[in-house]
C-alpha positions as a Markdown table, in Angstrom:
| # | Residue | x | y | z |
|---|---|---|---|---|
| 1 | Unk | 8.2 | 49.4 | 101.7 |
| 2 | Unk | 7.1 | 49.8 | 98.2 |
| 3 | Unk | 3.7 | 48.7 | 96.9 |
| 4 | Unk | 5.3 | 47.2 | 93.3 |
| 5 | Unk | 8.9 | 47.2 | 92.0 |
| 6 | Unk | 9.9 | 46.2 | 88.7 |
| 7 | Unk | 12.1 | 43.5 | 87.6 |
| 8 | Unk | 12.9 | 43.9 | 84.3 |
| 9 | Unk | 14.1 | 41.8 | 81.7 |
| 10 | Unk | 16.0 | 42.9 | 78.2 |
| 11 | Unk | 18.7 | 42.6 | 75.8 |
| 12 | Unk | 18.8 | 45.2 | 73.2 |
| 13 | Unk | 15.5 | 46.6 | 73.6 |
| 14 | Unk | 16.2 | 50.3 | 74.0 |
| 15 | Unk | 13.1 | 52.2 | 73.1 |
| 16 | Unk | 10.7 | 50.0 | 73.9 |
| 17 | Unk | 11.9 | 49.4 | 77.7 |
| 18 | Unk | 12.4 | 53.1 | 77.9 |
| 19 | Unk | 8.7 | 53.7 | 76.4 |
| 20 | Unk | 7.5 | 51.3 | 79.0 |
| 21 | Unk | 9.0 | 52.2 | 82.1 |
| 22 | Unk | 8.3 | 55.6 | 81.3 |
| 23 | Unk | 4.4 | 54.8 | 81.1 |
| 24 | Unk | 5.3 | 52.7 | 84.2 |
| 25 | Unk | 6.3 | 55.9 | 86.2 |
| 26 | Unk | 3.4 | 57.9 | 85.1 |
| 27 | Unk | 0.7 | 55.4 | 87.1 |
| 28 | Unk | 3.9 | 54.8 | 89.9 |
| 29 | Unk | 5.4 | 57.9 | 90.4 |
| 30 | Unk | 9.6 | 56.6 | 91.5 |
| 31 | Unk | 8.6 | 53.1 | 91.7 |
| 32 | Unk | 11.9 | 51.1 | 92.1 |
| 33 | Unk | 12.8 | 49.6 | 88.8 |
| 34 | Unk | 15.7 | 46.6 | 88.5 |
| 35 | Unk | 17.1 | 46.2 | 85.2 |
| 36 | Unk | 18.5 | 42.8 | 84.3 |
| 37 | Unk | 20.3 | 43.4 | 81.1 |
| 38 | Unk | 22.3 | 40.3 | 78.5 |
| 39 | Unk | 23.7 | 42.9 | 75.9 |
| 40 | Unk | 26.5 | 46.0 | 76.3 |
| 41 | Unk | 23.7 | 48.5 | 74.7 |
| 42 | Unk | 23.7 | 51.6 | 76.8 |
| 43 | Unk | 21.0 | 52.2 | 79.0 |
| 44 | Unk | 21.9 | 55.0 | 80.7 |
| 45 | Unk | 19.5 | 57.5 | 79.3 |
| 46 | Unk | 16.9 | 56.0 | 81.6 |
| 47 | Unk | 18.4 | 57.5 | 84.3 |
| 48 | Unk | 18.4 | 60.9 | 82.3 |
| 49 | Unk | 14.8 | 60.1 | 81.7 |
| 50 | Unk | 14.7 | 60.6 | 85.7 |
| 51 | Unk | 13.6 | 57.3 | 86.3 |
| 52 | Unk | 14.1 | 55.1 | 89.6 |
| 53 | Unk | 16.3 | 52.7 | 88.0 |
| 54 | Unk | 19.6 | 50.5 | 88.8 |
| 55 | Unk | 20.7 | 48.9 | 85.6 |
| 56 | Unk | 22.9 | 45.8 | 85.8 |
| 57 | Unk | 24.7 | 43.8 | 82.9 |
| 58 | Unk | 24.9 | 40.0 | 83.1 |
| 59 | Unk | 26.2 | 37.5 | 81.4 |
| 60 | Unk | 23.5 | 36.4 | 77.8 |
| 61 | Unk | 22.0 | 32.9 | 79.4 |
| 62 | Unk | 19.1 | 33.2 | 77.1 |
| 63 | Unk | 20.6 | 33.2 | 73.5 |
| 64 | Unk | 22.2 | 29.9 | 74.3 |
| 65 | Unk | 18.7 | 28.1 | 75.0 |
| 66 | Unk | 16.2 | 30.1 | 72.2 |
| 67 | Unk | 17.2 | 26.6 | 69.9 |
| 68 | Unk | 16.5 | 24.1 | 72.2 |
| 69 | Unk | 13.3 | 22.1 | 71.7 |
| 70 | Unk | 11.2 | 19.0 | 73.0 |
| 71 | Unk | 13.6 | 16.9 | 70.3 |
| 72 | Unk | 17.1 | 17.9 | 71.4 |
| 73 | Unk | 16.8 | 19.3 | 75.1 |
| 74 | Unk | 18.6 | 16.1 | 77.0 |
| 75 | Unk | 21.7 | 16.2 | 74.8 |
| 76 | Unk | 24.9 | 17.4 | 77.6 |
| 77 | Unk | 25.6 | 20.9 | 76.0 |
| 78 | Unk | 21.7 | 22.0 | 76.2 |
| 79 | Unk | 21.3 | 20.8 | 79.7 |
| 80 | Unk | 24.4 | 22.5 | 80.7 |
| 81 | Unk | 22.9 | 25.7 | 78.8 |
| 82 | Unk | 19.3 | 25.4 | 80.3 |
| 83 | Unk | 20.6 | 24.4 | 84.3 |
| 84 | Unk | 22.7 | 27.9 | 83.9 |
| 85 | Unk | 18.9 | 29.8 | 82.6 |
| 86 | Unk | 16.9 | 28.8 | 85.0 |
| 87 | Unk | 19.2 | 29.5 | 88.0 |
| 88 | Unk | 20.4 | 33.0 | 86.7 |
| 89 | Unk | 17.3 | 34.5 | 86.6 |
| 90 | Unk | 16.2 | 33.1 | 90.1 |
| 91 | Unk | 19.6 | 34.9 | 91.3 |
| 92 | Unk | 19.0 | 37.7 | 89.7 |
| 93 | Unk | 15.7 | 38.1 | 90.8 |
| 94 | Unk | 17.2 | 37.6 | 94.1 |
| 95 | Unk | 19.8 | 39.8 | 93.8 |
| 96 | Unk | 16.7 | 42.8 | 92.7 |
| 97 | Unk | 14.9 | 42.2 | 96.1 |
| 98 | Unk | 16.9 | 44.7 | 98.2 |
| 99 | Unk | 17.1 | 47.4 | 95.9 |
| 100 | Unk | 13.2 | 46.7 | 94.6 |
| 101 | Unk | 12.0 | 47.0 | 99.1 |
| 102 | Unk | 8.5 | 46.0 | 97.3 |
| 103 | Unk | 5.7 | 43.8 | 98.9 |
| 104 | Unk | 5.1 | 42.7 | 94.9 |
| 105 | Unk | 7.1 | 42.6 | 92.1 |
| 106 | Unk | 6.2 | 42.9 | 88.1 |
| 107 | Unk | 8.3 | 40.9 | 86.2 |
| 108 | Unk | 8.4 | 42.8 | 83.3 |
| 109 | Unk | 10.1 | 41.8 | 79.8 |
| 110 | Unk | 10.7 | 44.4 | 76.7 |
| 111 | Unk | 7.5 | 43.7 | 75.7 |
| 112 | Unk | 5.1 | 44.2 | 78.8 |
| 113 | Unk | 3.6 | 47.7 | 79.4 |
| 114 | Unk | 1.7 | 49.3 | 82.0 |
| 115 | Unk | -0.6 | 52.0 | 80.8 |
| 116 | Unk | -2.9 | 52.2 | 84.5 |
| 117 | Unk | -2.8 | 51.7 | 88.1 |
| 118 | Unk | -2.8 | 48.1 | 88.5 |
| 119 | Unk | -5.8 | 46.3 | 91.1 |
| 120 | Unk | -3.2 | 43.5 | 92.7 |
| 121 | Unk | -5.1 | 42.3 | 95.7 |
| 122 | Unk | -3.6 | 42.2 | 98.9 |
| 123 | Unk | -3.9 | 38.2 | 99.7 |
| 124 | Unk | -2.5 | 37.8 | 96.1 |
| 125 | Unk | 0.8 | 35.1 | 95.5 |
| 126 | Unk | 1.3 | 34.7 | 91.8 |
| 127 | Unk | -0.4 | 36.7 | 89.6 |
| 128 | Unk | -1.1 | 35.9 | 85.4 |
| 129 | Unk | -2.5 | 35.0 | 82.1 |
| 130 | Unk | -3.3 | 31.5 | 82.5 |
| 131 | Unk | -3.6 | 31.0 | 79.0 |
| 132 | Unk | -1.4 | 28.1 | 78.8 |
| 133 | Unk | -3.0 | 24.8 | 78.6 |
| 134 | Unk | -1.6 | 21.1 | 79.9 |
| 135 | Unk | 1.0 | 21.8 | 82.1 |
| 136 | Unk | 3.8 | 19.4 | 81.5 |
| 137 | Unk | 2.4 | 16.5 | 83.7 |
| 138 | Unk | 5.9 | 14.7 | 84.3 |
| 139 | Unk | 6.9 | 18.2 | 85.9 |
| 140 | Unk | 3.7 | 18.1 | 88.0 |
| 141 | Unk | 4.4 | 15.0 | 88.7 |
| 142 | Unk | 7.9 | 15.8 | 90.3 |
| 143 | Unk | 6.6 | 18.8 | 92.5 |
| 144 | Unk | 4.0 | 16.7 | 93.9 |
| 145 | Unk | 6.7 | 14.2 | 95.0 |
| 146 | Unk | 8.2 | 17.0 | 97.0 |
| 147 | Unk | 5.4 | 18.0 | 98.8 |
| 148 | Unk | 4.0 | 20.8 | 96.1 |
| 149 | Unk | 0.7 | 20.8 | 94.1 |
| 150 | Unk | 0.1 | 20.2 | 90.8 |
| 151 | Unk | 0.2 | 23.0 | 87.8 |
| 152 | Unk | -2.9 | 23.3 | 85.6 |
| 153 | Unk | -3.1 | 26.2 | 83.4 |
| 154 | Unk | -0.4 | 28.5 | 83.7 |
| 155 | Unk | 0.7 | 32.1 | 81.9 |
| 156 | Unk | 2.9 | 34.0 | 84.3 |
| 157 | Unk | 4.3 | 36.5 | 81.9 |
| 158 | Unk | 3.9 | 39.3 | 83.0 |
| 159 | Unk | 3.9 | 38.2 | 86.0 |
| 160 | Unk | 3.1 | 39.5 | 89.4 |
| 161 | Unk | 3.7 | 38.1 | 92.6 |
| 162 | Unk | 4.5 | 38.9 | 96.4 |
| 163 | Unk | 8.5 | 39.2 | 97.6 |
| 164 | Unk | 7.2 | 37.3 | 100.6 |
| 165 | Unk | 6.2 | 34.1 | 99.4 |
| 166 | Unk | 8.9 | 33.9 | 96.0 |
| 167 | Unk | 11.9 | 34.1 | 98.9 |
| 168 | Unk | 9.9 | 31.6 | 100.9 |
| 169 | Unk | 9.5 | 29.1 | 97.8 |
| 170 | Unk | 12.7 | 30.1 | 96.8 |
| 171 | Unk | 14.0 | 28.6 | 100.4 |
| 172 | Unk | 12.6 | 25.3 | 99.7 |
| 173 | Unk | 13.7 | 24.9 | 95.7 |
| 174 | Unk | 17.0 | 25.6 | 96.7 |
| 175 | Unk | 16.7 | 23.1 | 99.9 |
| 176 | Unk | 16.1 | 20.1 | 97.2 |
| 177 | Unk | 19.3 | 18.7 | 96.2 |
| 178 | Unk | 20.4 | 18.4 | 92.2 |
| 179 | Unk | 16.7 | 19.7 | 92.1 |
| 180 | Unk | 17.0 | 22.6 | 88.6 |
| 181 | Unk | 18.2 | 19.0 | 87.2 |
| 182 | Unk | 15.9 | 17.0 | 88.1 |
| 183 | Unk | 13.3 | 19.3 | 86.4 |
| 184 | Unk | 15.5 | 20.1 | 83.1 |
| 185 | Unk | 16.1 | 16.8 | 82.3 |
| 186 | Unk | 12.6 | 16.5 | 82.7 |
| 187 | Unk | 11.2 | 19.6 | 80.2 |
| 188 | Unk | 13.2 | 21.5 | 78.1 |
| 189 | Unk | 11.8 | 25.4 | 78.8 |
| 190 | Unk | 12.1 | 25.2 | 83.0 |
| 191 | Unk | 13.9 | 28.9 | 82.2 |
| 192 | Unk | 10.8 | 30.1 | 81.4 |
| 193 | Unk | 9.2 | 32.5 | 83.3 |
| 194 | Unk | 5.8 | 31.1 | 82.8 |
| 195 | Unk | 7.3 | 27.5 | 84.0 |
| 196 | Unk | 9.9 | 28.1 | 86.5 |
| 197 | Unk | 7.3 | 30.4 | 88.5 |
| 198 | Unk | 4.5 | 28.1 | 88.9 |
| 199 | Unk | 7.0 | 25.3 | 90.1 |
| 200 | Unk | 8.3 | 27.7 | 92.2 |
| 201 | Unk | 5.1 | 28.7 | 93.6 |
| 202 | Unk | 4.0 | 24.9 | 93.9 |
| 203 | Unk | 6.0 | 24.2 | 96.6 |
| 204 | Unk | 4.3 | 26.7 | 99.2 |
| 205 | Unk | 1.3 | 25.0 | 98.2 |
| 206 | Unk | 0.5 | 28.3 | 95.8 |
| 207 | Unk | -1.2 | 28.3 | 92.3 |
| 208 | Unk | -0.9 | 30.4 | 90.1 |
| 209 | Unk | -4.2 | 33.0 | 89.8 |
| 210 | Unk | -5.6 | 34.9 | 86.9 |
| 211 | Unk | -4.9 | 38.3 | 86.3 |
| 212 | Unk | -7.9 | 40.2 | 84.5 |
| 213 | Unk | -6.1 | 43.3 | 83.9 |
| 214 | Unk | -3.8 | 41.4 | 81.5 |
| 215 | Unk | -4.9 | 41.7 | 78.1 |
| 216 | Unk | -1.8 | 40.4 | 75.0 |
| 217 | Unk | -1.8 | 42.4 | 71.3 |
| 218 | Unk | -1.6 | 39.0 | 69.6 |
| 219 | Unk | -4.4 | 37.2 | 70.8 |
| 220 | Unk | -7.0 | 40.4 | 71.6 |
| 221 | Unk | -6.9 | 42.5 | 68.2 |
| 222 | Unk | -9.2 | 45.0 | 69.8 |
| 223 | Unk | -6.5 | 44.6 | 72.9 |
| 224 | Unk | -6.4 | 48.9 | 72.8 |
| 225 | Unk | -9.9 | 49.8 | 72.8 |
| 226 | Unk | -10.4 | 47.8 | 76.4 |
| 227 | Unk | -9.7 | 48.7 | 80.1 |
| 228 | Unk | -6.6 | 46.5 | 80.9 |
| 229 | Unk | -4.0 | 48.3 | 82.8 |
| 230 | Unk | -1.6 | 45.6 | 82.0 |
| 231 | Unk | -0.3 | 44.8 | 78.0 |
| 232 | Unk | 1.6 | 41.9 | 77.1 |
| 233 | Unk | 3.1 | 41.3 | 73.6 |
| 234 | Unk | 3.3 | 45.0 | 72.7 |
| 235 | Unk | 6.0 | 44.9 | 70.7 |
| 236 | Unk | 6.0 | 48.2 | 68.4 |
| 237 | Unk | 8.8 | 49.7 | 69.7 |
| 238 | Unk | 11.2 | 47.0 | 68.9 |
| 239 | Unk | 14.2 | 47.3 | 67.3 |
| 240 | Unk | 14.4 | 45.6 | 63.9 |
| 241 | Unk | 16.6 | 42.1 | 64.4 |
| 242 | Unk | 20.2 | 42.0 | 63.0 |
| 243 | Unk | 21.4 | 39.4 | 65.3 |
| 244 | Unk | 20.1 | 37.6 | 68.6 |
| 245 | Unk | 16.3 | 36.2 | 68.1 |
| 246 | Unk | 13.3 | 37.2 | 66.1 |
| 247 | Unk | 10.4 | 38.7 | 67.4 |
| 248 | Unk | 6.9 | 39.3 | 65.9 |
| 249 | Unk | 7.2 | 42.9 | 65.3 |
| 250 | Unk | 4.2 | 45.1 | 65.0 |
């Protein structure tokens, strides 16, 4: 089994997946990386790159949900649109495990880089940022009243965390019936990766823990000068927007 696969995240990112996975190998020499992709842009010079990689196109679940607020989030269409988010990319993630054979995974968006050999301890279930204050308490609420523990601070992008456990909390989420609704109807970003993990996570009894290698570009501006192996919002290598979202480019 692997020590860390990737899962990875993108739409039309191009050049800065292809810087970071690249760094990626440097540290991980062939580590397995899973490429969940919502665009037709070719990615196929990865694989010239040499790189470990199995590249999949899915359906776009997320440009269907980047309008959707606090305000609008119950109407029928945006439930719809949120429900079909937050199960894909448990699927999908799903779907990576074979191919990843990896007692942790990295979920890595476009703009997540690795630039060291991470430090991911052994006993370790859900790895990240925590810099996310007041956990919405209605969604505590909920995974408390199916035998989870409440969310606190929470920040798991990038996340890591162990195979193991995510299939075993998997097990249970899907073993609640109507149970992605219950939670959409109840915030409108349960897609999120930094929200859908935690709850995830919650039901095993699991919080999530803080990662000190994770250091982010917009909120450390001397974020280059210091030790962390793991960067978050590095975003220089993005293309300029002429459709999709906007980012913050560098």
């Amino acid at each position: 089994m692997n020590e860390l696969g990737l899962f990875v995240t993108c739409y039309d990112e191009l050049e800065a997946i292809r810087y970071a996975l690249n760094s990626a190998n440097k540290y991980y020499p062939n580590i397995p990386i899973y490429i969940n992709c919502e665009s037709n842009i070719d990615l196929s010079v990865l694989k010239d790159d040499g790189l470990n990689v199995n590249i999949n196109y899915y359906e776009d679940t997320l440009s269907s949900v980047l309008r959707i607020t606090e305000y609008n989030f119950t109407s029928p269409e945006n439930q719809k649109n949120i429900v079909r988010a937050t199960k894909k990319i448990l699927e999908r993630i799903t779907e990576a495990i074979p191919f990843l054979n990896s007692d942790f995974i990295l979920l890595n968006c476009p703009d997540t880089l690795i630039r060291g050999k991470l430090n991911i301890p052994k006993d370790s279930s859900l790895l990240g940022s925590k810099v996310n204050k007041n956990f919405p308490q209605n969604i505590s609420n909920i995974l408390i009243n199916h035998g989870g523990v409440p969310v606190y601070d929470f920040g798991a992008v990038p996340a890591i965390f162990k195979t193991e456990k995510f299939l075993k909390a998997l097990a249970i989420y899907n073993g609640i019936p109507n149970f992605t609704e219950e939670l959409t109807s109840n915030f409108y970003a349960i897609f999120s990766h930094d929200i859908i993990l935690p709850i995830l996570f919650s039901l095993i009894g699991e919080t999530e823990q803080y990662n000190p290698e994770i250091v982010e570009c917009g909120r450390n501006p001397a974020w280059e000068t210091t030790q962390c192996p793991l960067i978050h919002q590095f975003r220089f290598k993005y293309p300029k927007r002429t459709a999709k979202y906007k980012v913050n480019e560098q």
